[in-house]
VEXMITOR-955780 format. One record per residue (C-alpha): residue number from 1; chain; residue in three letters; z, y, x. Coordinates in nm, 2 decimals. Each point is the difference from the previous one (the first is absolute). Layout:
<nodes>
NODE:pos:unit:code:pz:py:px
NODE:NUM:A:ALA:Z:Y:X
...
</nodes>
This chain:
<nodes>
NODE:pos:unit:code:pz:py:px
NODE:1:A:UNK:-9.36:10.47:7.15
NODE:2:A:UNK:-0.11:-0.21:-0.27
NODE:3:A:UNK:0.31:-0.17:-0.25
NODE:4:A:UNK:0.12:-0.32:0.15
NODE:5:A:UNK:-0.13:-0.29:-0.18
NODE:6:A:UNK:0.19:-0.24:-0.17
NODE:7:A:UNK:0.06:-0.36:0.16
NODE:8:A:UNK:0.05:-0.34:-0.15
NODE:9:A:UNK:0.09:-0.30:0.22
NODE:10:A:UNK:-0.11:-0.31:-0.18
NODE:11:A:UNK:0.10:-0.39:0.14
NODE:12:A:UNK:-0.21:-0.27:-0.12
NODE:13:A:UNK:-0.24:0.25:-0.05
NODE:14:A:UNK:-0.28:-0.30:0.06
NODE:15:A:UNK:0.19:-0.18:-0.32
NODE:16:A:UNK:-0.12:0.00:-0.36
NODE:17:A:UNK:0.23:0.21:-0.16
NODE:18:A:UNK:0.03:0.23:0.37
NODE:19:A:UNK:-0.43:0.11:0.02
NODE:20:A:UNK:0.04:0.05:-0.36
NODE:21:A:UNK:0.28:0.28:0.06
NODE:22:A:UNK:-0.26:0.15:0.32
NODE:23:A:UNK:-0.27:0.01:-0.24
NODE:24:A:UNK:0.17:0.14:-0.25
NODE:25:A:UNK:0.16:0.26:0.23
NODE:26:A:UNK:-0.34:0.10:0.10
NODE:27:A:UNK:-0.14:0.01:-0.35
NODE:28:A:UNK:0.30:0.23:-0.12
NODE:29:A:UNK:0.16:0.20:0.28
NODE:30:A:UNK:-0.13:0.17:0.29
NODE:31:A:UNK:0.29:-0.17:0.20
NODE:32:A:UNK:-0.05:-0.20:0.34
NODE:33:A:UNK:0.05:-0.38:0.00
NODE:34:A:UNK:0.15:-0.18:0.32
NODE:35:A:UNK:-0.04:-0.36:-0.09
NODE:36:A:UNK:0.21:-0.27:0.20
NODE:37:A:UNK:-0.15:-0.37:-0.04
NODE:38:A:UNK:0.05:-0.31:0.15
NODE:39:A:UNK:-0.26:-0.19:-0.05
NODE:40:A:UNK:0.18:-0.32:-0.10
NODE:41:A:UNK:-0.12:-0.25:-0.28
NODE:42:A:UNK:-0.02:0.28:-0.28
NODE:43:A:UNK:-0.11:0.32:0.19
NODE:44:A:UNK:-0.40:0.03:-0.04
NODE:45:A:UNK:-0.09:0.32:0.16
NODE:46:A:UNK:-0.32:0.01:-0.21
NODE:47:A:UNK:0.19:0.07:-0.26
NODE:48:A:UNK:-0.03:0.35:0.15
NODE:49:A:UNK:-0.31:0.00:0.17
NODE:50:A:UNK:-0.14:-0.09:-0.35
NODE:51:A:UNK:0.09:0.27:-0.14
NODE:52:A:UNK:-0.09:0.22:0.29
NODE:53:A:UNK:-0.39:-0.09:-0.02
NODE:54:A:UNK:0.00:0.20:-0.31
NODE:55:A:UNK:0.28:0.25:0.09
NODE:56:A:UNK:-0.09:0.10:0.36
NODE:57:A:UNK:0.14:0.31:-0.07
NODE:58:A:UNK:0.34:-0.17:0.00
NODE:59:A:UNK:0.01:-0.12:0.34
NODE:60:A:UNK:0.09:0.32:0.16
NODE:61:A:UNK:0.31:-0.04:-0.19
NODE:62:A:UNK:0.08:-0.32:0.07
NODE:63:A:UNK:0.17:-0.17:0.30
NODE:64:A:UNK:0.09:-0.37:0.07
NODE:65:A:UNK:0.32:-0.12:0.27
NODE:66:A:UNK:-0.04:-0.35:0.07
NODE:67:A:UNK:0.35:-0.16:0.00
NODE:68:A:UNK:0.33:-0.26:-0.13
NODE:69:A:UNK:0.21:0.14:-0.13
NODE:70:A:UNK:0.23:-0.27:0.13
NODE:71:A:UNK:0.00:0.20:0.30
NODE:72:A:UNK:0.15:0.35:0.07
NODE:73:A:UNK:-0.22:0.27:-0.11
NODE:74:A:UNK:0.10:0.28:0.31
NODE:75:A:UNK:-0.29:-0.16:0.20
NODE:76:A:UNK:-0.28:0.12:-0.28
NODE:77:A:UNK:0.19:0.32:-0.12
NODE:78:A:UNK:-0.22:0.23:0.20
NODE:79:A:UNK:-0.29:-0.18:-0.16
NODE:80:A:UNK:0.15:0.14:-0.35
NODE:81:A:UNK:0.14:0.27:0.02
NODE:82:A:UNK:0.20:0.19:-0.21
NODE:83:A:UNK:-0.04:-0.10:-0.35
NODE:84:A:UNK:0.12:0.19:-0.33
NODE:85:A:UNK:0.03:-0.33:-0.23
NODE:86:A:UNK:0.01:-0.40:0.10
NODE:87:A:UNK:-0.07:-0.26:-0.23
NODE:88:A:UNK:0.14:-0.30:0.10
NODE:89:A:UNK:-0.25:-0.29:-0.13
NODE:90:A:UNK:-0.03:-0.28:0.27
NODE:91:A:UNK:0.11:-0.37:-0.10
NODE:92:A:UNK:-0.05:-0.31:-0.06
NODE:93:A:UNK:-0.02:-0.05:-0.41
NODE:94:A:UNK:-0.14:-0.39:0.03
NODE:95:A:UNK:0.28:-0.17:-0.18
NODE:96:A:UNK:-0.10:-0.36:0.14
NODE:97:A:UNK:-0.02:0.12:0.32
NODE:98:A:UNK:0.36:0.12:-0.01
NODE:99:A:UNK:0.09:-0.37:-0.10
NODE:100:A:UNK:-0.18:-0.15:0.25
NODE:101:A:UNK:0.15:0.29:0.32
NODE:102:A:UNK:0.33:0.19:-0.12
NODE:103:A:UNK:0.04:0.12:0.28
NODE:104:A:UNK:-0.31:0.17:0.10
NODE:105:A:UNK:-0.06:0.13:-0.33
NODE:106:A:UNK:0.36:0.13:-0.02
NODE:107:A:UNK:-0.04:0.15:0.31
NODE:108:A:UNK:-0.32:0.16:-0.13
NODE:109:A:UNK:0.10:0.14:-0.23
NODE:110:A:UNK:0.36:0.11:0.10
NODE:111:A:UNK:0.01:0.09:0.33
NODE:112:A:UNK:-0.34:0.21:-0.03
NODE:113:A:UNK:0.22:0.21:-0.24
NODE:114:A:UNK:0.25:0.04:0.20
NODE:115:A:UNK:-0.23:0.11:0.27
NODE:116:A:UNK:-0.18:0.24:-0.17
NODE:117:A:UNK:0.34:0.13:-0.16
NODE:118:A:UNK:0.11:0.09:0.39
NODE:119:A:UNK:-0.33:0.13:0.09
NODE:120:A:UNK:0.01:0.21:-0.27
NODE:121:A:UNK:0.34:0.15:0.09
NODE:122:A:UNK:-0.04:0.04:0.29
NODE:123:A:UNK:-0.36:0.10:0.07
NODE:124:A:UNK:-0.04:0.21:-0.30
NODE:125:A:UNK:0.25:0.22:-0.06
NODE:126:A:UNK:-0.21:0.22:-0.30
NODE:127:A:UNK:-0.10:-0.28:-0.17
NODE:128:A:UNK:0.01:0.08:-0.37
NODE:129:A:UNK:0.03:-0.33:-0.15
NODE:130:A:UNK:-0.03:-0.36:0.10
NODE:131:A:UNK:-0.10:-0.29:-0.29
NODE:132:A:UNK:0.07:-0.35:0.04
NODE:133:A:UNK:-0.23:-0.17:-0.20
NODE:134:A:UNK:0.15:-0.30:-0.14
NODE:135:A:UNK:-0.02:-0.28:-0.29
NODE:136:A:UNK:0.10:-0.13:-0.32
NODE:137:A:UNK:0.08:-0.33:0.15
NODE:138:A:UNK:0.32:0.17:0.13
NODE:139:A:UNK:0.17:-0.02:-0.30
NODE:140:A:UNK:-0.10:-0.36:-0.09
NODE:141:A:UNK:-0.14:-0.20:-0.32
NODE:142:A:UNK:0.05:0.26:-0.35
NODE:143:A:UNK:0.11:-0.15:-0.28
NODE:144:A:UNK:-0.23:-0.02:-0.29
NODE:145:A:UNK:0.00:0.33:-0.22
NODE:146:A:UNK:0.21:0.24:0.32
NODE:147:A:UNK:-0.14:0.25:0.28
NODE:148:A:UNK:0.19:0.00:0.31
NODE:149:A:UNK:0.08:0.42:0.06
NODE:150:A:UNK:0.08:0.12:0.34
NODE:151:A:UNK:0.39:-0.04:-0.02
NODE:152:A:UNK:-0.04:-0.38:-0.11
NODE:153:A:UNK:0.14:-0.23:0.35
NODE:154:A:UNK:-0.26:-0.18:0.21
NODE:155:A:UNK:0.01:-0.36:-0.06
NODE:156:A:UNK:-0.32:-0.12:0.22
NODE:157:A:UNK:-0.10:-0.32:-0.01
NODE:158:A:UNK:-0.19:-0.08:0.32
NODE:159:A:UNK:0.00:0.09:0.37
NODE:160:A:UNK:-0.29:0.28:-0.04
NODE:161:A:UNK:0.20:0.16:-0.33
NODE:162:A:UNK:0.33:-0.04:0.23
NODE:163:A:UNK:-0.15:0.20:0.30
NODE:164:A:UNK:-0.16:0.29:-0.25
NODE:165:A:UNK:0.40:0.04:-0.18
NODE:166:A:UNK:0.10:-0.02:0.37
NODE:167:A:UNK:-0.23:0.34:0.09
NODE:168:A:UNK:0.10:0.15:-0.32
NODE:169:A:UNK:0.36:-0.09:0.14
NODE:170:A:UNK:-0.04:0.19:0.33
NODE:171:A:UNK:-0.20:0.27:-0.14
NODE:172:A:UNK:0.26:0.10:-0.23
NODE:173:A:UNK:0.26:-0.01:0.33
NODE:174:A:UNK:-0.21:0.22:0.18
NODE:175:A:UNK:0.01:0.26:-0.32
NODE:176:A:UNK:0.39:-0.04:0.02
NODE:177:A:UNK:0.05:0.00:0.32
NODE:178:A:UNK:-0.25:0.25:0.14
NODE:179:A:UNK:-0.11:0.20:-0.35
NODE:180:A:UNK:-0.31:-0.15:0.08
NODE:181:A:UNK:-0.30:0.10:-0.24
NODE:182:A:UNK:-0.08:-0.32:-0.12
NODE:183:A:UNK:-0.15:-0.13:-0.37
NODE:184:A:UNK:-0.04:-0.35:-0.08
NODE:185:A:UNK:-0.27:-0.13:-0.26
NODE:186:A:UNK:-0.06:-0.31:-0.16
NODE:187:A:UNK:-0.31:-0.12:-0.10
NODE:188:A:UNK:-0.15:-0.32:-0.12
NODE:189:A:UNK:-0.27:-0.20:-0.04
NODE:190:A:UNK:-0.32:0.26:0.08
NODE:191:A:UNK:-0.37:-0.10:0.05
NODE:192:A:UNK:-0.27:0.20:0.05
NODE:193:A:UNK:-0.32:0.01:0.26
NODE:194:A:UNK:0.01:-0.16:0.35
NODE:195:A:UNK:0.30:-0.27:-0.13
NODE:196:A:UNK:0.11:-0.25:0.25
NODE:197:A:UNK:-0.19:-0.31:-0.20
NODE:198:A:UNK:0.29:-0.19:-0.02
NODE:199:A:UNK:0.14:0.18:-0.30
NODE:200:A:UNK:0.00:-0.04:-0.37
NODE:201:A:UNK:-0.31:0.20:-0.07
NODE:202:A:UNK:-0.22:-0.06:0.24
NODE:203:A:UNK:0.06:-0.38:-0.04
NODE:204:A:UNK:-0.11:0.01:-0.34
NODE:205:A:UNK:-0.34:0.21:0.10
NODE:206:A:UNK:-0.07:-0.32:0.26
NODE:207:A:UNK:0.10:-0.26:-0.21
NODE:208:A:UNK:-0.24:0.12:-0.30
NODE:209:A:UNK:-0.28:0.12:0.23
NODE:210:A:UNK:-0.02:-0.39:0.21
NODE:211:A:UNK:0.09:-0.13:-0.37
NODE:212:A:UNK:0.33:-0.17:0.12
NODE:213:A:UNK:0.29:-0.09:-0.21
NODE:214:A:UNK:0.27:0.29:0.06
NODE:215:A:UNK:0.36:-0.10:0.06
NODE:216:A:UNK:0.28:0.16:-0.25
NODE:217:A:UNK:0.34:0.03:0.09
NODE:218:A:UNK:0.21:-0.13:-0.23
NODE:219:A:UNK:-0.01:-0.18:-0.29
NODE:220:A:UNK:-0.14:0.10:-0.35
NODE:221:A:UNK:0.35:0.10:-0.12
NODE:222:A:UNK:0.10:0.19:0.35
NODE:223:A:UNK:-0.31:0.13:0.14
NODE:224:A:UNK:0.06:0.28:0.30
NODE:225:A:UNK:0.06:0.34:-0.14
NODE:226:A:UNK:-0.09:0.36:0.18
NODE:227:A:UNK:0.02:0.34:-0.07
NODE:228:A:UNK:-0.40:0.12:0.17
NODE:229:A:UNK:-0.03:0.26:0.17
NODE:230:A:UNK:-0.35:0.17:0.19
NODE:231:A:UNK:0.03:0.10:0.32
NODE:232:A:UNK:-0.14:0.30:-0.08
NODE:233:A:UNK:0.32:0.09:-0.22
NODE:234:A:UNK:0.24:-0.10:0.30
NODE:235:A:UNK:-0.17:0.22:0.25
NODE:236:A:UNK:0.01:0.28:-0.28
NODE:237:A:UNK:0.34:-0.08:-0.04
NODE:238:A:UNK:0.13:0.04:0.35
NODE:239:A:UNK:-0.18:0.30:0.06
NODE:240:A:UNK:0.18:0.15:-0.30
NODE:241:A:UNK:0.34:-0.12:0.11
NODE:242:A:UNK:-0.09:0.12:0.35
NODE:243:A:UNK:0.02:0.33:-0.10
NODE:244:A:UNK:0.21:0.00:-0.31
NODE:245:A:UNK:0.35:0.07:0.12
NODE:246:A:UNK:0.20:-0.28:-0.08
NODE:247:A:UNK:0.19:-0.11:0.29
NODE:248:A:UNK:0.24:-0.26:0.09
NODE:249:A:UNK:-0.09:-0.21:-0.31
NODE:250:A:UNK:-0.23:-0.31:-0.13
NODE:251:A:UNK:-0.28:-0.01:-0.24
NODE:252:A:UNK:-0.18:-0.25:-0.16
NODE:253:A:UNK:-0.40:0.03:0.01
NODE:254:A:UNK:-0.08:-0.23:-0.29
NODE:255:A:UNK:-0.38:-0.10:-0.17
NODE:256:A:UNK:0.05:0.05:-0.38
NODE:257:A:UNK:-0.13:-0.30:-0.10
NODE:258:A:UNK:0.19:-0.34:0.02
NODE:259:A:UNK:-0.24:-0.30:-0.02
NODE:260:A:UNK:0.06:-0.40:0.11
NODE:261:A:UNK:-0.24:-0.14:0.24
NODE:262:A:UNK:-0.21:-0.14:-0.26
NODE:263:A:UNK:-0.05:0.25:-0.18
NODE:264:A:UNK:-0.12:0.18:0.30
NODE:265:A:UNK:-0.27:-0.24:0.08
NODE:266:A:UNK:-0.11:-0.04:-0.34
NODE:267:A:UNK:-0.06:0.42:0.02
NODE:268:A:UNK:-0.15:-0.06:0.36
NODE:269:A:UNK:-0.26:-0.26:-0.13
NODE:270:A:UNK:-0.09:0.20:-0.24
NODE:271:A:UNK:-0.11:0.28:0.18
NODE:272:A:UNK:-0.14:-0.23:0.21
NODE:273:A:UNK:-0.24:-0.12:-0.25
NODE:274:A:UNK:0.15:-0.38:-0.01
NODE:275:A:UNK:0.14:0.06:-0.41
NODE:276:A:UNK:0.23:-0.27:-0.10
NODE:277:A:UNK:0.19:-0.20:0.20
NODE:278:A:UNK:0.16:-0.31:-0.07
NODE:279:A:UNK:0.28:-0.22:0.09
NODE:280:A:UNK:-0.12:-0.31:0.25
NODE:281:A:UNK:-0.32:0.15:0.04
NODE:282:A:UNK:0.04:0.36:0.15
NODE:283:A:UNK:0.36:0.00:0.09
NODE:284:A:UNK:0.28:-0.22:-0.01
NODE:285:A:UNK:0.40:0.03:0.07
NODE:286:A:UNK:0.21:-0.07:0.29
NODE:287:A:UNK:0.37:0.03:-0.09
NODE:288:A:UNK:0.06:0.21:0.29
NODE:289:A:UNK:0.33:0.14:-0.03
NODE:290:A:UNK:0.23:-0.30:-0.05
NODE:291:A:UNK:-0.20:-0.19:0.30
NODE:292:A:UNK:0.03:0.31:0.20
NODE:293:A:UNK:0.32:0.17:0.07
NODE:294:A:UNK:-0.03:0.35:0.08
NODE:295:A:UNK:-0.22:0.09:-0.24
NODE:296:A:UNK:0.09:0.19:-0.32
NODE:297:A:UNK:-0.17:-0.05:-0.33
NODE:298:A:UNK:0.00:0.38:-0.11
NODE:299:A:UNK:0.05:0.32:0.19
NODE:300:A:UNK:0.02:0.30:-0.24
NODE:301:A:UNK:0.14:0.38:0.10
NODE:302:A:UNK:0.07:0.33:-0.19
NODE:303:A:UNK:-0.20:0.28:0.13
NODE:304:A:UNK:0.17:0.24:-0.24
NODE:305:A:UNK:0.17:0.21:0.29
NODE:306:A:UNK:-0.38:0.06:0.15
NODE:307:A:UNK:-0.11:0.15:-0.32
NODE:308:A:UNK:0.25:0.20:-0.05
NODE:309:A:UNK:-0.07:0.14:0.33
NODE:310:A:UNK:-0.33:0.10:-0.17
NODE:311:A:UNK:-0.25:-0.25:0.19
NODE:312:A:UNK:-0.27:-0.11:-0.23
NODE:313:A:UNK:-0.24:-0.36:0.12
NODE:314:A:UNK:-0.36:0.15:0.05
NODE:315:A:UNK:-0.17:-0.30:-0.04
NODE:316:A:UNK:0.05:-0.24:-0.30
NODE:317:A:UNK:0.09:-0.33:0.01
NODE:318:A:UNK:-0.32:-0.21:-0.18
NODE:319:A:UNK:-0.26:0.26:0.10
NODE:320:A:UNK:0.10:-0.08:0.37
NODE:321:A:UNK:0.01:-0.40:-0.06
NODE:322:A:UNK:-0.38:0.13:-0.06
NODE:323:A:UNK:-0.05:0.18:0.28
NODE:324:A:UNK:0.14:-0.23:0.25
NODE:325:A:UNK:-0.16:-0.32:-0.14
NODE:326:A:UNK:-0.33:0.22:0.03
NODE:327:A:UNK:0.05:0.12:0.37
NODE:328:A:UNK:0.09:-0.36:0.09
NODE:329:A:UNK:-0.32:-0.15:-0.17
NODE:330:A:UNK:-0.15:0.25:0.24
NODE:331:A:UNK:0.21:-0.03:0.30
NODE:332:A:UNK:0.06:-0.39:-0.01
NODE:333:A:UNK:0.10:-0.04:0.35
NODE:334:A:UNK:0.28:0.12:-0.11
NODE:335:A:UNK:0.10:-0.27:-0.22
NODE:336:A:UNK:-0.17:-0.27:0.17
</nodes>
């Protein structure tokens, strides 16, 4: 008999960041992908399929199991299988819609943990090691000039930052209680191919392709400020922690370069082709955060603890700006 093949179980694997993981998996391991999607507002199956027209070797890898995880999962189990890894990525990370339906997003986001947490307990008794992929928004707005580390509290400042520090909260329980094999991450703020076009990035590329004026958050003394991070990093990232042995613990997966919104669609327009922008013309200000409660003018992490595990970004940070305003020039339905 052949060796049996490694298996990683994958929700939201129709999301952004989630079909950047499959792909990645398929590009680097020789590891079987079961996929579970929704198919709500941000899952976008051809995400995948995408990728598959030029990959069909992948597909006899690669398995999708329609269903919510609101609901119990012992109804698709046989559908999954056993699995030597989960990575935990389903939610809802739409701030505004959070404001607009705590409860559903809460529950989205929360509850689905929990789920998957007892699924994984007890319908996958080898599982190696389960990540819960969480945010930056847990630990609320950074003050100017600090990095939140993984032992700082969660202060979250909205319903959808509430119900990710409420999976980390249960997650960690289940690792007490049960000496389950969990990890949490935190990431924030990652673009890359196949966006949802309501974010930062691909907002710019539509406002300076239809030559609209592009909306800044803030003001020009507190303009919204990110550490970016590709996509392709994060999936590199989780694969590495997936089978580094850390256990039981939290890691931040952080981009290495901080940059206010501005900034970023100055650098956007210019690989765009636009050149300068100015004030009243191309872009103006919308003081966001003092009109908006639940919204934090500047998220910022260490990610010292990662690379001192060794994990190195593959893909740097303005060479990929490059990249991704170039596939999206080519793919605009994507941004449109």
């Amino acid at each position: 008999m052949g060796e049996k093949k490694t298996k990683l179980l994958i929700t939201g694997m129709a999301g952004f960041v989630g079909s950047h993981l499959w792909e990645h998996t398929m590009k680097t391991t020789d590891w079987d992908v079961i996929g579970l999607v929704k198919m709500d507002r941000a899952g976008d199956l051809n995400r995948i399929q995408e990728t598959l027209n030029d990959h069909p070797e992948y597909l006899a890898r690669t398995k999708t199991v329609r269903h919510d995880l609101n609901d119990s999962l012992n109804t698709v189990h046989k559908h999954i299988g056993e699995v030597d890894y989960i990575a935990h990525l389903a939610a809802c990370s739409h701030v505004d819609i959070s404001i607009s339906d705590p409860v559903g997003v809460f529950n989205n986001n929360a509850k689905t943990t929990v789920n998957m947490l007892e699924y994984a307990r007890t319908k996958q008794p080898n599982l190696k090691k389960f990540i819960y992929f969480s945010t930056d928004e847990v630990y609320g707005p950074a003050p100017e000039g600090y990095d939140f580390t993984e032992e700082d509290k969660l202060r979250p400042s909205n319903p959808y930052s509430a119900g990710k520090a409420a999976g980390e909260m249960i997650t960690m329980a289940y690792g007490k209680t049960y000496d389950f094999p969990y990890l949490i991450t935190n990431t924030m703020n990652i673009f890359g191919e196949r966006q949802d076009p309501e974010k930062l990035i691909p907002l710019c590329m539509k406002a300076i392709q239809e030559g609209k004026m592009m909306t800044i958050h803030g003001t020009p003394g507190n303009v919204g400020k990110r550490h970016w991070l590709h996509a392709r990093n994060a999936a590199d990232a989780v694969l590495f922690l997936l089978q580094n042995p850390i256990i039981q613990s939290k890691v931040h997966i952080v981009g290495d370069i901080e940059m206010d919104n501005l900034q970023m669609y100055k650098l956007v327009a210019k690989y765009m082709g636009k050149g300068d922008v100015v004030e009243g013309r191309d872009y103006c200000y919308l003081d966001f955060h003092s009109t908006r409660p639940g919204h934090d003018s500047r998220y910022a992490m260490s990610g010292k603890r990662l690379a001192d595990l060794g994990w190195v970004a593959p893909v740097d940070f303005e060479d990929s700006i490059k990249r991704v305003v170039e596939w999206s020039k080519a793919h605009s339905e994507w941004i449109s």
